[in-house]
C-alpha positions as CSV (number, residue, x, y, z in Angstrom):
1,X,0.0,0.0,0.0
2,X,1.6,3.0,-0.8
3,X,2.9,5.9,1.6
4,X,-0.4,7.8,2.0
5,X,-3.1,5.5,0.0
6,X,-3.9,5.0,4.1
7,X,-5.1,8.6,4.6
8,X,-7.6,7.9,1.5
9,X,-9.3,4.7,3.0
10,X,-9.3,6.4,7.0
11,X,-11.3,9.6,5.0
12,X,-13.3,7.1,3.0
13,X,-14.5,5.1,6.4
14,X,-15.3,8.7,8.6
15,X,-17.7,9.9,5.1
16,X,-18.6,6.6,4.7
17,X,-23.2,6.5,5.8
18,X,-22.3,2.4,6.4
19,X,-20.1,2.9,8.5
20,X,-21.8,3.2,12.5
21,X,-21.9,7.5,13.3
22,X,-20.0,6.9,16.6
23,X,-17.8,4.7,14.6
24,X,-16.9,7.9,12.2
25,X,-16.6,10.3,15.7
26,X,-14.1,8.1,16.8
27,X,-12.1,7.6,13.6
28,X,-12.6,11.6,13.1
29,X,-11.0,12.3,16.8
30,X,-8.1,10.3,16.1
31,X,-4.6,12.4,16.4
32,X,-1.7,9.8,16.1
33,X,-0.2,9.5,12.8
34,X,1.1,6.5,13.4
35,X,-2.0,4.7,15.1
36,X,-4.0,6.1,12.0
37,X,-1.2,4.5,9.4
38,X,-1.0,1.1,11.8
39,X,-5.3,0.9,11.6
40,X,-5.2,1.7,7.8
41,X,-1.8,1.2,6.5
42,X,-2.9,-2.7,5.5
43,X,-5.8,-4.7,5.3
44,X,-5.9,-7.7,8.5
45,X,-4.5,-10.8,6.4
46,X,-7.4,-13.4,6.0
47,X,-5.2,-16.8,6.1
48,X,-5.6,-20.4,6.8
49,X,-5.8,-19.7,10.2
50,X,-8.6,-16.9,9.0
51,X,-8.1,-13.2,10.6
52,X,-6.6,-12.5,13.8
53,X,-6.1,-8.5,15.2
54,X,-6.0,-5.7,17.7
55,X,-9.8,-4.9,18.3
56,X,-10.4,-1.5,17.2
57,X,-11.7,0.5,14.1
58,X,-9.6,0.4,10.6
59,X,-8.9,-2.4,7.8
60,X,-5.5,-3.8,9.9
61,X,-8.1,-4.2,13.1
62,X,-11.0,-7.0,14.7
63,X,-14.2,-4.9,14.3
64,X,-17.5,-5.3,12.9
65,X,-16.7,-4.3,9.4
66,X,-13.9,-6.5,8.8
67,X,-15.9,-9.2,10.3
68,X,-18.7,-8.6,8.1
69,X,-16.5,-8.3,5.0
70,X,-15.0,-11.3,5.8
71,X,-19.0,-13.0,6.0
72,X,-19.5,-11.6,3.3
73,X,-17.1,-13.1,1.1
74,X,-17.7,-16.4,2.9
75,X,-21.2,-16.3,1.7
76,X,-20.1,-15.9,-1.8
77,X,-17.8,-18.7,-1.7
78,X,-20.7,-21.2,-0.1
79,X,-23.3,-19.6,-2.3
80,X,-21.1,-20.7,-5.5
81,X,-21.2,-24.1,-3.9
82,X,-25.1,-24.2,-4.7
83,X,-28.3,-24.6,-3.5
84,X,-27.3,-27.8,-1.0
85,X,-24.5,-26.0,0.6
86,X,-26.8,-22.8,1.2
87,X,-29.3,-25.1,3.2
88,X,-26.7,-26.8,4.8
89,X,-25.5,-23.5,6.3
90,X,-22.9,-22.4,8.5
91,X,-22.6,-23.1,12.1
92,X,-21.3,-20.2,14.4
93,X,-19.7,-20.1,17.7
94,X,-18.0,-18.3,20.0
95,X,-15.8,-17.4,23.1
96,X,-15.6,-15.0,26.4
97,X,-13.3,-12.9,24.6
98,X,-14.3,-8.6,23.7
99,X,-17.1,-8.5,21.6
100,X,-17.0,-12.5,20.5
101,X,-20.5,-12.5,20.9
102,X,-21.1,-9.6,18.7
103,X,-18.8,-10.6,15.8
104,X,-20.6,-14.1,15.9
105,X,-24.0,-12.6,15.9
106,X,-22.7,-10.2,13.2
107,X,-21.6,-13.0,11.1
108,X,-24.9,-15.1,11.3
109,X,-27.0,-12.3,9.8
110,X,-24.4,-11.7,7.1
111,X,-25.2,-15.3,6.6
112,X,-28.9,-14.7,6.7
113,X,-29.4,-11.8,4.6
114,X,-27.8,-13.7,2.4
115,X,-30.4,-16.5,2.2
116,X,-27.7,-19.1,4.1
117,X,-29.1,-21.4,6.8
118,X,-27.0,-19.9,10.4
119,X,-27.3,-22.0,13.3
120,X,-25.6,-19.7,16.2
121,X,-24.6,-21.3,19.9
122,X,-26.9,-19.1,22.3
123,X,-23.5,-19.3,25.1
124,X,-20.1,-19.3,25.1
125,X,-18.8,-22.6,23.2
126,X,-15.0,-23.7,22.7
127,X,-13.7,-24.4,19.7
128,X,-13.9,-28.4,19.9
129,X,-17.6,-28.0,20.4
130,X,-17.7,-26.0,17.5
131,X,-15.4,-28.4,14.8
132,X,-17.9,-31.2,16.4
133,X,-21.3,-29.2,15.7
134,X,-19.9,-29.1,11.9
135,X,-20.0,-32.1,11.7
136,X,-23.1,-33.5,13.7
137,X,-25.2,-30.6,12.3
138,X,-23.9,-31.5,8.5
139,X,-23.5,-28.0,7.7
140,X,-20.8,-26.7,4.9
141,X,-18.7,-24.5,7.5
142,X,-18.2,-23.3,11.1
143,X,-16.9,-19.9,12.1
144,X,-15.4,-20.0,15.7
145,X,-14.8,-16.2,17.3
146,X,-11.8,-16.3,19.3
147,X,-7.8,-15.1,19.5
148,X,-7.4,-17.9,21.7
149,X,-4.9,-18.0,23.9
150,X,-3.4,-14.3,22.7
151,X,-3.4,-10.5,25.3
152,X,-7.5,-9.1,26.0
153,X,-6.8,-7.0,23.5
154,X,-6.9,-9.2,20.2
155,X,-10.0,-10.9,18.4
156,X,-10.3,-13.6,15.7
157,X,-12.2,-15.4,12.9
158,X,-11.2,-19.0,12.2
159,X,-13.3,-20.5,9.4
160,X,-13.9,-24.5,9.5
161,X,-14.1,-26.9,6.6
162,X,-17.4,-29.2,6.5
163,X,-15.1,-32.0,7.5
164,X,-14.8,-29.9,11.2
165,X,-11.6,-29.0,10.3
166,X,-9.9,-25.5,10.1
167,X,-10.2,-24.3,6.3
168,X,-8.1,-25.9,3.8
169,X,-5.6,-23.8,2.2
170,X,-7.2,-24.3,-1.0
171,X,-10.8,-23.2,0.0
172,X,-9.3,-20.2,1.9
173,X,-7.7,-19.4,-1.2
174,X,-11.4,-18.9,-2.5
175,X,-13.0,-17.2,0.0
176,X,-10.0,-14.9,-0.4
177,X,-10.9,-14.3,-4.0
178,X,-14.5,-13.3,-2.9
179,X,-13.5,-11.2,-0.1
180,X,-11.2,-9.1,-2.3
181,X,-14.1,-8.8,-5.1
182,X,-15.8,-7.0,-2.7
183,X,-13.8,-4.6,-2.5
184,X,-13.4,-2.5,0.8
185,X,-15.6,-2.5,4.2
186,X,-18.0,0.5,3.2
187,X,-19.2,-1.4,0.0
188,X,-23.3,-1.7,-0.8
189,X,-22.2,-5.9,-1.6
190,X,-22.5,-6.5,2.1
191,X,-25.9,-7.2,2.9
192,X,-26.6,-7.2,6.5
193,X,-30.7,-6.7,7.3
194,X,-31.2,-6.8,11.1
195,X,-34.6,-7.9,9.5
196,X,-33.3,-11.1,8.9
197,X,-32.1,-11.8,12.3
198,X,-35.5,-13.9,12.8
199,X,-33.8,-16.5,10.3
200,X,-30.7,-17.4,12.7
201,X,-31.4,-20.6,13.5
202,X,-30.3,-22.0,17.6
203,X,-28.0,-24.5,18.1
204,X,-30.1,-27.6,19.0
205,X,-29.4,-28.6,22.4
206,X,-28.7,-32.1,21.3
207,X,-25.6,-31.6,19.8
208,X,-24.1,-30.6,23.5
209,X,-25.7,-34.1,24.4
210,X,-23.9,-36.1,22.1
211,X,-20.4,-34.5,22.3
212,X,-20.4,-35.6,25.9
213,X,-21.7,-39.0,25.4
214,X,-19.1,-39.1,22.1
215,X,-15.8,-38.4,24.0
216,X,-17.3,-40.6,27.1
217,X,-16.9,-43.2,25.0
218,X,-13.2,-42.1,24.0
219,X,-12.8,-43.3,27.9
220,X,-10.0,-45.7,28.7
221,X,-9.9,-46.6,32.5
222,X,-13.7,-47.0,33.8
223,X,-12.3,-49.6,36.5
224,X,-9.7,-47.4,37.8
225,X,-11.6,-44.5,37.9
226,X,-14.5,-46.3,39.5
227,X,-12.2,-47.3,42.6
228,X,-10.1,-44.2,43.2
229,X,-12.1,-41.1,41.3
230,X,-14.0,-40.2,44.1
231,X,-10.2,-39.6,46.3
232,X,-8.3,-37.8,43.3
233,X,-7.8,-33.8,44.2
234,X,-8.0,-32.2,41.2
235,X,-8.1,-28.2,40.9
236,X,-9.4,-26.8,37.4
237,X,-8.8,-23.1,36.2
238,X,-10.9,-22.4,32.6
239,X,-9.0,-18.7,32.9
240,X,-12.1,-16.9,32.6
241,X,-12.5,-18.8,28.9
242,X,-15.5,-20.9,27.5
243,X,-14.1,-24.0,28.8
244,X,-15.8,-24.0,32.5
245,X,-19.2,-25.9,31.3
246,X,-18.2,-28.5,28.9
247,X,-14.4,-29.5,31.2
248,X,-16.6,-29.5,34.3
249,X,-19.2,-31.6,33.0
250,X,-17.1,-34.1,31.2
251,X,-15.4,-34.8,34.3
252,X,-18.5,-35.2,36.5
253,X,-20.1,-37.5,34.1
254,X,-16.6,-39.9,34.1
255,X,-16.6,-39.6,38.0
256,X,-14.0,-37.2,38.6
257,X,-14.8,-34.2,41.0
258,X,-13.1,-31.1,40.1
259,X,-12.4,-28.1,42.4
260,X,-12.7,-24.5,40.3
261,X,-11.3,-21.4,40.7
262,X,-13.7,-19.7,42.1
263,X,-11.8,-16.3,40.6
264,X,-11.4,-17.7,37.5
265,X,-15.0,-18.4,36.5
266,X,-16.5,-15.6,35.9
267,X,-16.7,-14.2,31.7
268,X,-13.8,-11.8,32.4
269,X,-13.1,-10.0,29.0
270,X,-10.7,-8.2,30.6
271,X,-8.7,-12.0,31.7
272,X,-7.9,-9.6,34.8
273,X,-6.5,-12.3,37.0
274,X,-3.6,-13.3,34.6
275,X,-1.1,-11.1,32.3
276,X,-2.3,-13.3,29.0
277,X,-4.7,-16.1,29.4
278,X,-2.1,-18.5,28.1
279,X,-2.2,-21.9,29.6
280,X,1.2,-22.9,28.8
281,X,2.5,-20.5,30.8
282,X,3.1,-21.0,34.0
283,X,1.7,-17.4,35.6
284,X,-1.3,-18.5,34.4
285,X,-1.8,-21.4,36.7
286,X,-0.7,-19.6,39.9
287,X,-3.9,-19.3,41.3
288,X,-4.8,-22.6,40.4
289,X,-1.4,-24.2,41.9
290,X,-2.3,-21.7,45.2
291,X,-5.2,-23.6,45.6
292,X,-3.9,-27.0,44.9
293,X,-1.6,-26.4,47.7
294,X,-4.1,-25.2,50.3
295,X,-6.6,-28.5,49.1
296,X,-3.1,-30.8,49.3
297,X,-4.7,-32.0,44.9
298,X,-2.9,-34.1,43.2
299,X,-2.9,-31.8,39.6
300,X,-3.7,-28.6,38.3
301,X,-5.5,-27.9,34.9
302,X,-5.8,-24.8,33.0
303,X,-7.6,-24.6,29.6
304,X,-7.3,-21.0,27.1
305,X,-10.1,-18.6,26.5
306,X,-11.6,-21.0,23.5
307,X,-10.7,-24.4,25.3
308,X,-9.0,-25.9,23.0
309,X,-5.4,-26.0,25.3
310,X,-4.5,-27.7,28.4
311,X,-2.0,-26.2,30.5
312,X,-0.9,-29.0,33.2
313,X,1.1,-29.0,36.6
314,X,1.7,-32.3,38.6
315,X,3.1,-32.7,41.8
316,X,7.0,-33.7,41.2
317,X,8.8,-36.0,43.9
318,X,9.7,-33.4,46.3
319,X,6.1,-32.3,46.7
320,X,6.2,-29.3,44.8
321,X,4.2,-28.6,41.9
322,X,5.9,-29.0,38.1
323,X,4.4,-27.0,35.0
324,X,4.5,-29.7,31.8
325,X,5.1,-28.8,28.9
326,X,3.5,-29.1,26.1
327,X,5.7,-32.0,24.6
328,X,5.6,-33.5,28.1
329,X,1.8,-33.8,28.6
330,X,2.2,-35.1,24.6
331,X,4.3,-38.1,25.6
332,X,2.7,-38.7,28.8
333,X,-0.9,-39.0,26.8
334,X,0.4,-40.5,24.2
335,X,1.8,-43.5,26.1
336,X,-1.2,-43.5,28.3
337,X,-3.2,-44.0,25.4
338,X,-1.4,-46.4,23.3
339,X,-0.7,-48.3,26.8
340,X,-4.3,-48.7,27.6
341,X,-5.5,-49.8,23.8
342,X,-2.9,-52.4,24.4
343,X,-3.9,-53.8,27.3
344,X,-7.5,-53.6,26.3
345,X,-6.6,-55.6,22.9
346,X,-7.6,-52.8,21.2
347,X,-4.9,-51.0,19.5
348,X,-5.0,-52.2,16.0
349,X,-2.4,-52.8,13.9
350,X,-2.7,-50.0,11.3
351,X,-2.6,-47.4,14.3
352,X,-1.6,-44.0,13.9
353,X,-0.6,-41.2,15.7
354,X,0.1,-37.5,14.5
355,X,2.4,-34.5,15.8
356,X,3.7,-31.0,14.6
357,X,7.2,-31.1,13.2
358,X,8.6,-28.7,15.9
359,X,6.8,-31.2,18.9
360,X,9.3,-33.4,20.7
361,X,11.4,-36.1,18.7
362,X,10.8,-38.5,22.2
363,X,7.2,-39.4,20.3
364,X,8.1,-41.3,17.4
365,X,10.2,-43.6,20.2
366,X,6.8,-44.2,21.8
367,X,5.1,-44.8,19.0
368,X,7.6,-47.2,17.7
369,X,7.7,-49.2,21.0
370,X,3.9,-49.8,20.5
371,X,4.3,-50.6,16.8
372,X,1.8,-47.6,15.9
373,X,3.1,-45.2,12.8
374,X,4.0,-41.4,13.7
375,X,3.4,-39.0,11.2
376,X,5.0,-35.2,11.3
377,X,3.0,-32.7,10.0
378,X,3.8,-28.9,9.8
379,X,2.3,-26.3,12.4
380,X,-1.2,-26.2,12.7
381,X,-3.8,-28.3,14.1
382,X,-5.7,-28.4,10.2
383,X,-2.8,-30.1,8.7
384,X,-3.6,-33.1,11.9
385,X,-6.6,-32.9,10.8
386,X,-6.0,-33.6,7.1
387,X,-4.0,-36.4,8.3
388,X,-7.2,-37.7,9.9
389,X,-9.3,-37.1,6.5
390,X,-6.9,-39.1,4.6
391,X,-6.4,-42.1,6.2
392,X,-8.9,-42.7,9.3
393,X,-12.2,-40.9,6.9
394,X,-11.1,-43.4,4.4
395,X,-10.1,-46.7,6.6
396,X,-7.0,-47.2,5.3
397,X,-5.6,-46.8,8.8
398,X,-6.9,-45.6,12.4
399,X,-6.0,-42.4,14.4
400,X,-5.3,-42.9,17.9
401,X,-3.6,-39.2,18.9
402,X,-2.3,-35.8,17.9
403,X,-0.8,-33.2,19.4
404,X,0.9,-30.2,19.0
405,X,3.9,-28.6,21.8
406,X,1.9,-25.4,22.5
407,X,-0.4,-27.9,24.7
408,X,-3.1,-28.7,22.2
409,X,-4.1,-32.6,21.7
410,X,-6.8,-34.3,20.5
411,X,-8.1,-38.2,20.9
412,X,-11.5,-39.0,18.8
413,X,-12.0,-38.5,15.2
414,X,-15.6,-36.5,16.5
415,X,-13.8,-33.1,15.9
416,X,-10.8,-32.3,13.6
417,X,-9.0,-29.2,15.8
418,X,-7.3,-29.2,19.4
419,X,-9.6,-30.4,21.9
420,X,-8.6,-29.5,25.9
421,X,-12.0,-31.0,26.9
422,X,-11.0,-34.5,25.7
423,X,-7.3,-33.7,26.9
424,X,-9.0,-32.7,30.3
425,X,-10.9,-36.4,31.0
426,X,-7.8,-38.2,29.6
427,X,-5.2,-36.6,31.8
428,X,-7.7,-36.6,34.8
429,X,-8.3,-40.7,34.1
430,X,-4.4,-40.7,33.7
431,X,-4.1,-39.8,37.3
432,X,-6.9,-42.0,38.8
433,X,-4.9,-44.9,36.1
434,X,-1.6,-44.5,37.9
435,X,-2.8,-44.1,41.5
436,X,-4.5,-47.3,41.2
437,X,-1.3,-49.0,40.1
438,X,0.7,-46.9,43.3
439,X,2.4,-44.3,40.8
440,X,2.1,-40.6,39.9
441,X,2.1,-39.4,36.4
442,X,5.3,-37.5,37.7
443,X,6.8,-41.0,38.3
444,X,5.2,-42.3,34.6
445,X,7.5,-39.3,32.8
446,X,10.9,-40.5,35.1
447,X,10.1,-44.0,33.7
448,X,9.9,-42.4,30.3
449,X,13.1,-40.4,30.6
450,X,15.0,-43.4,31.7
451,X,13.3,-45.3,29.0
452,X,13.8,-43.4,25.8
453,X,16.9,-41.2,27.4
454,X,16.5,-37.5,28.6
455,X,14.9,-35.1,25.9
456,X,14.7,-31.3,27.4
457,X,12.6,-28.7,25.2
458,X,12.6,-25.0,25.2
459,X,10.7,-22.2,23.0
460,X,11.8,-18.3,23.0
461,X,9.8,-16.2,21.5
462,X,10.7,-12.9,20.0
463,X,7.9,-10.1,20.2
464,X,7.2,-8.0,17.1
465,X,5.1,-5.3,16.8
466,X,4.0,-2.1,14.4
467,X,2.7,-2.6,10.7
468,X,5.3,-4.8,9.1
469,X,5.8,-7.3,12.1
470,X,5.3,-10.0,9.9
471,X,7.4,-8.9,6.9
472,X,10.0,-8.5,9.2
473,X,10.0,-11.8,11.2
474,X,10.2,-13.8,7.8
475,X,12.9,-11.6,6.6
476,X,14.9,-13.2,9.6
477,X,13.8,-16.5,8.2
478,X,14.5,-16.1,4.8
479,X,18.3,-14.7,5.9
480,X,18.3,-18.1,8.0
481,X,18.2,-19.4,4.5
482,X,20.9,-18.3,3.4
483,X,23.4,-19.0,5.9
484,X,25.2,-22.3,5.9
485,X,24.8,-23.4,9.5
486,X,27.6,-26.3,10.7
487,X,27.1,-27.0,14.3
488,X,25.0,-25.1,16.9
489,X,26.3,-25.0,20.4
490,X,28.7,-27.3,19.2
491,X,26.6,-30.0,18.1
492,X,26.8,-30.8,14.2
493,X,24.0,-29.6,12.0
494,X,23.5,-33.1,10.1
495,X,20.6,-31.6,7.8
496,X,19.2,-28.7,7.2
497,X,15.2,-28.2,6.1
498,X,13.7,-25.4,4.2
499,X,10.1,-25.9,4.5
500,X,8.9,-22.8,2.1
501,X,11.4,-25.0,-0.7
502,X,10.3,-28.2,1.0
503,X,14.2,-29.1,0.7
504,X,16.4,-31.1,2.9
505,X,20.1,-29.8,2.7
506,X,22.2,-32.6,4.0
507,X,25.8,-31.2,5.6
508,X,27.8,-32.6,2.4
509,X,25.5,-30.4,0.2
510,X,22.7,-33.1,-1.1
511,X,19.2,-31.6,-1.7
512,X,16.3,-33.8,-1.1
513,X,12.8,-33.0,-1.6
514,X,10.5,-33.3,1.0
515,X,6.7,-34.2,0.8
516,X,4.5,-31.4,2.9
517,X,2.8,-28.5,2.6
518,X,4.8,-25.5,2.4
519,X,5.7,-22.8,5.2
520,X,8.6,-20.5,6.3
521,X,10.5,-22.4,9.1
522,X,14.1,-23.7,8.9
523,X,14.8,-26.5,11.0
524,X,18.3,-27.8,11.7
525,X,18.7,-31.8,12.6
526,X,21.4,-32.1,14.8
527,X,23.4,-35.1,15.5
528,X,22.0,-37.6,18.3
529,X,18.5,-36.2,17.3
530,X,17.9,-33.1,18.8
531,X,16.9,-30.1,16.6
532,X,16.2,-26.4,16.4
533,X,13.4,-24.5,14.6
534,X,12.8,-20.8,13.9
535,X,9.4,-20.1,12.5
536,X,7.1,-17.0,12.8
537,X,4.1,-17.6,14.8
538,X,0.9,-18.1,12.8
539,X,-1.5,-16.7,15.2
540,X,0.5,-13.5,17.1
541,X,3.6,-11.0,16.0
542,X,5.9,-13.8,17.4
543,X,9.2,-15.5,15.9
544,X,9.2,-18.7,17.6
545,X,12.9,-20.5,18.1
C-alpha cells in the first residue's frame, strides 16, 4: 500500500453512511499519525488460520466491518457451492473474549441476509464444540470467534471446513478471492438486514448431548476411575475462557470431582487475574497451583479462553508442583493412550498417531515401541486434521492421537482441531490410572526419561510489533536461509530443512525433496537427534525458536 493510500481509505471510512456514526466520531478524533497508518496502512491478512487482530476501528483491526466483510465473502464462496450447501448452512460459535459475541452474531445475519441457513450457539462454546457441531449438524462450514490464547486486547475469525476442520488452504484461497471482489468495508455488496435476524437458527441442544456422550466413550480406565475417582484432588482453572461448562461436565459425568477457581470463573473479557490467558505458561496457573496447595490436589488444569489448550502442573517428587510442557503432557498422553488400547486388545495394527514437526522427537520412540506409525506434520492443528481425513475418513488406517507442543491434543476423530475438553478427561483418568497402580504421572515421565533417554525442550519467542511485524520476522527466516549453518552450540547440523522449498540440505550439500505443505520455518537436525526450529508464529507478531 503506498505511503499515504492509508489517509484515503481512513477519509473514505469517517464519510462513509455504512459505517456506524459513533464509529466515524471516533475515527474523526483520532490524532496519532502512526496509530492512524497502523489501523489503515494494510488490510488484517485473512489466512488459513482466518483473521486475527488488535480490536479496534480500521482495515489492519477486529471490528464489525472487517468481520462482516470477511462473512460476506464467505457467503459468496458457499453460495457458488449451490443450493445444498446454502441449506446446509454455516454453524457459528463463539468465546468470552471482547465483543465475541457480537462478531458471531454479526456474522450469522451476514449469513442470513444472504439467504444461508446460520445455526448460532446461544453461550459461550469452545472451539472443539464447534469443529464437532460441523459435523453433527452436516453444515458446509463453522466460524469460531476467538484469538485464543493471545493479550484481551486481540480478536479472531477461524473458518472450518465441512469435514470440522480448520479451512483448507485451498478453500481459503477462494474465500480470499470473494473477499477481495468486494472490494473495501464500506461497499453496498455486504448485505446485513437486522430484519433477517429472525432467520438465525439455535443451536439444538442435542448436539451438546452427544459431544459428551461421544468423547465418554473415548474413555479408557472406567475400572480405575471407579475405585479411586471419588479420592483424586483435582483443581481446574478455565481462565475466565469458555471451557468451565463443557471441562466440568465431562469430568462429573466420568466420575471425577473437580475443584474451580472460584476467581477464574467468571466471563472476564478483561482475563484480569492473569497477564495473557495462556495456559502454557506457568503465571497462568498460579492461582490454580495456590489452591492445589491449600486443598493438598494431586494436579492442576488450566484450559485458554476458546478451550481448545491444556496447560498441566503435577506434583514432582519433592512435593512441589511442576508445569509440563507441552511435549511432556504429549508423551505422557500419548503413552497413556497407546498403553491402555494395548492392554484392552484394542490398538489395531494399522494405528496411527500425529504430531507438529517442531513437537518433541521422544514421540516417534513411543510410538515405535507400540508398533503404531508417527506422522510429522507442519504447524497447525488443520494439517492433523487432514491427516485424519486421509487415512482414518477413508479406513486405510486408524487415528489414535495428535498433538501439538503449544499444549493442544486431540483423541476422537468427533472433531478435527485441538480439543482441551477430551485432553482434560484423559489426563484426569491418567491420574486416577496411575494411582491405582501406586504411581504418579510424575513418576510415569521418570520411567519415560529413563526409557527413551532424557529429551529437554525449550521455546523463546521474539515479540514483534507495528505494521510490518510480519514482513519482518520472515525476513529473519529467509536470511536463515541463506546461511550455511555447521554446528549449533557445538553439536553438528546433520541436515538442514527449508520448509517454504520443501528441501532437505544434507551437511555434504545433497538436496532432497521433502513431501509437505509448504511454510517458512528452517529446522536444523542435529546429531544424536535433537533439533532447532525458527518459524514466525501463525497466530501473534511472534518469531518462535
Amino acid at each position: 500500500m503506498g505511503n499515504t493510500m492509508y489517509k484515503e481509505i481512513y477519509k473514505t471510512w469517517i464519510e462513509s453512511e455504512n459505517i456506524d456514526k459513533k464509529d466515524r466520531e471516533e475515527l474523526a478524533s483520532l490524532t496519532d499519525e502512526k496509530d492512524i497508518e497502523y489501523r489503515f496502512g494494510k488490510e488484517l491478512e485473512f489466512g488459513t488460520a482466518g483473521m486475527r487482530g488488535i480490536i479496534g476501528l480500521g482495515i489492519n483491526m477486529m471490528n464489525v466491518y472487517t468481520v462482516k466483510r470477511a462473512t460476506q465473502g464467505l457467503a459468496e464462496y458457499v453460495k457458488s457451492l449451490g443450493e445444498t450447501a446454502i441449506k446446509r448452512g454455516v454453524v457459528i460459535s463463539y468465546d468470552t473474549r471482547r465483543l465475541s459475541y457480537e462478531f458471531a452474531y454479526v456474522s450469522a445475519l451476514v449469513l442470513a441476509s444472504n439467504g444461508i441457513n446460520a445455526y448460532l450457539f446461544s453461550d459461550v462454546h469452545p472451539v472443539p464444540m464447534l469443529s464437532y457441531a460441523v459435523k453433527k449438524l452436516k453444515t458446509v462450514a463453522g466460524i469460531m470467534i476467538t484469538a485464543s490464547h493471545n493479550p484481551k486486547e486481540y480478536n479472531g475469525y477461524k473458518v472450518y471446513g465441512e469435514d470440522g476442520a480448520q479451512m483448507s488452504p485451498e478453500a481459503t484461497a477462494e474465500v480470499v478471492k470473494y473477499i477481495t471482489a468486494i472490494g473495501s468495508c464500506t461497499s453496498d455488496k455486504i448485505l446485513c438486514d437486522e430484519k433477517k435476524s429472525k432467520l438465525i437458527k439455535k443451536v439444538p441442544k442435542s448436539v451438546d448431548k452427544t459431544y459428551y456422550k461421544t468423547i465418554r466413550n473415548l474413555s479408557l480406565s472406567k475400572k480405575e476411575i471407579a475405585k479411586v475417582g471419588k479420592k483424586i484432588k483435582l483443581v481446574y482453572t478455565p481462565v475466565h475462557g469458555s471451557g468451565y461448562v463443557p471441562v466440568t461436565t465431562i469430568l462429573k459425568k466420568i466420575g471425577i470431582n473437580a475443584t474451580v477457581v472460584p476467581e477464574q470463573i467468571n466471563k472476564d473479557t478483561e482475563f484480569s487475574t492473569v497477564q495473557v490467558p495462556n495456559p502454557e505458561n506457568r503465571e497462568t496457573l498460579t492461582l490454580g497451583i495456590k489452591m492445589a496447595d491449600f486443598k493438598k490436589a494431586d494436579v492442576v488444569f488450566g484450559t485458554d479462553p476458546d478451550c481448545d489448550r491444556l496447560g498441566v502442573a503435577i506434583r514432582d517428587d519433592k512435593g512441589g508442583f511442576k508445569v509440563l510442557s507441552g511435549n511432556q503432557t504429549g508423551i505422557l498422553l500419548l503413552d497413556y493412550v497407546l498403553r491402555r488400547l494395548k492392554e484392552m486388545g484394542k490398538l489395531d495394527k494399522n494405528s496411527f498417531a500425529v504430531k507438529s514437526f517442531v513437537s518433541t522427537g521422544m514421540a516417534k520412540l513411543i510410538a515405535d515401541d507400540y508398533g503404531v506409525t508417527l506422522y510429522e506434520t507442519p504447524v497447525g492443528f488443520k494439517f492433523i486434521g487432514e491427516k485424519i481425513k486421509e487415512l482414518d475418513d477413508t479406513g486405510l488406517a486408524k487415528f489414535v492421537f495428535g498433538f501439538e507442543e503449544s499444549c493442544g491434543y486431540l483423541r476422537g476423530t468427533h472433531c478435527r482441531d485441538k480439543d482441551a475438553v477430551v485432553a482434560s478427561m484423559l489426563f484426569a483418568e491418567m491420574v486416577c490410572y496411575y494411582t491405582y497402580n501406586n504411581k504418579g504421572v510424575f513418576a510415569r515421565l521418570s520411567e519415560l526419561y529413563s526409557k527413551y533417554g532424557f529429551v529437554f525442550d525449550t521455546n523463546v519467542s521474539v515479540a514483534y510489533s507495528g505494521l510490518n511485524a510480519m514482513k519482518e520476522m520472515n525476513a529473519v527466516v529467509d536470511k536463515m536461509k541463506t546461511i550455511k549453518v555447521d554446528e549449533i552450540g557445538g553439536i553438528k547440523v546433520i541436515a538442514t530443512r527449508d520448509y517454504s522449498s520443501a528441501k532437505r540440505i544434507l551437511a555434504n550439500g545433497t538436496c532432497e525433496d521433502m513431501d509437505t505443505p509448504k511454510n517458512n520455518a528452517v529446522y536444523y537436525e542435529l546429531e544424536g537427534g535433537s533439533f532447532v526450529c525458527i518459524r514466525p508464529s501463525g497466530t501473534e507478531p511472534k518469531l518462535k525458536v
